[in-house]
C-alpha positions in Angstrom: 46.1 17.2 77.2 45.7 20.7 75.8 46.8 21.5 72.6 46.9 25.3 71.0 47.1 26.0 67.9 48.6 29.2 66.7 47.0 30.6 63.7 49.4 32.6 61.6 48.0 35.9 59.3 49.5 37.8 56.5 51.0 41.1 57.1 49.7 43.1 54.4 46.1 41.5 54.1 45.6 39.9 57.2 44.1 36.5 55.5 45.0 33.2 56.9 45.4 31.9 53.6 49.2 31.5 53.6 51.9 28.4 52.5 55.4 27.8 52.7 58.0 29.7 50.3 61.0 28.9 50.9 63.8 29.8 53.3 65.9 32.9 53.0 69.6 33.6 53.2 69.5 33.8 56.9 67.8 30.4 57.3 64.4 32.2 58.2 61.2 30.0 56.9 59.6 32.5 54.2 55.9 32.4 53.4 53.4 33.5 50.9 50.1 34.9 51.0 47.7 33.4 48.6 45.2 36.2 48.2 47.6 39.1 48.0 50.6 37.2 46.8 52.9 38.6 49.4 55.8 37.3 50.4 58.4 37.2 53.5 58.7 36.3 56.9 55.5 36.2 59.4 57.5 37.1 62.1 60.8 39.6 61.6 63.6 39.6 63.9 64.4 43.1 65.6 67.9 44.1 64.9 67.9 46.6 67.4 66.3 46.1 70.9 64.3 49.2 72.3 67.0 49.7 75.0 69.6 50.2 71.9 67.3 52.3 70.0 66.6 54.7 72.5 69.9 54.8 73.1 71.0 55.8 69.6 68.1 58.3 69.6 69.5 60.2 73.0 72.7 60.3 71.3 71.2 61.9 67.9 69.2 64.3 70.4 72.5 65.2 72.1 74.9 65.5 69.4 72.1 66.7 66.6 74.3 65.6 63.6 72.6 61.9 62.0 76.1 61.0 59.9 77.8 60.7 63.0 75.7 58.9 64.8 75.3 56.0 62.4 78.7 56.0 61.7 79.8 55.5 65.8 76.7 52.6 66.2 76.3 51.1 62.6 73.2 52.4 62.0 72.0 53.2 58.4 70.8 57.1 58.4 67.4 55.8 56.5 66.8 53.6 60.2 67.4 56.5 61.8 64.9 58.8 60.3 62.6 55.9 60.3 62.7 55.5 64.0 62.4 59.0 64.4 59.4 59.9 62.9 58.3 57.1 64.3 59.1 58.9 68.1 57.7 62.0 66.8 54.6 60.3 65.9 54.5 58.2 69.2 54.9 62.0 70.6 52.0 63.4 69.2 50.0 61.2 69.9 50.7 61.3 73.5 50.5 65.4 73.3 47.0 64.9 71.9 
């Protein structure tokens, strides 16, 4: 029988050095880093798959205006920006 093992690393620091915390409102097992004393969740759930997102961003593209876009698909305006410097980044890079 073969058995993996997984090995789990903090976010911020990368150590290996990390313990249970908790759970948090969602029911998500929380964890903390014992060198860097971060806390959170190793692995975050996406909110948004990348079909939605780049769905949202052709309709920001389109329509130009970010209030009403987050207000038609529930999207904060601060995620918006976010993922839009993030696709002007991605952008970049590719032009480079």
């Amino acid at each position: 029988m073969i058995e993996e093992r997984i090995r789990y690393h903090c976010r911020k620091c990368g150590s290996e050095n990390i313990v249970k915390n908790g759970k948090n409102r969602c029911g998500s097992q929380q964890y903390i880093c014992r060198v860097c004393n971060a806390s959170g969740v190793l692995v975050p759930k996406s909110r948004y798959s990348e079909a939605q997102k780049n769905e949202i961003l052709q309709a920001y593209y389109e329509k130009g205006n970010m209030r009403l876009v987050s207000r038609i698909y529930g999207v904060s305006r601060k995620t918006l920006s976010n993922w839009l410097k993030k696709s002007a980044a991605k952008e970049n890079q590719e032009a480079a």
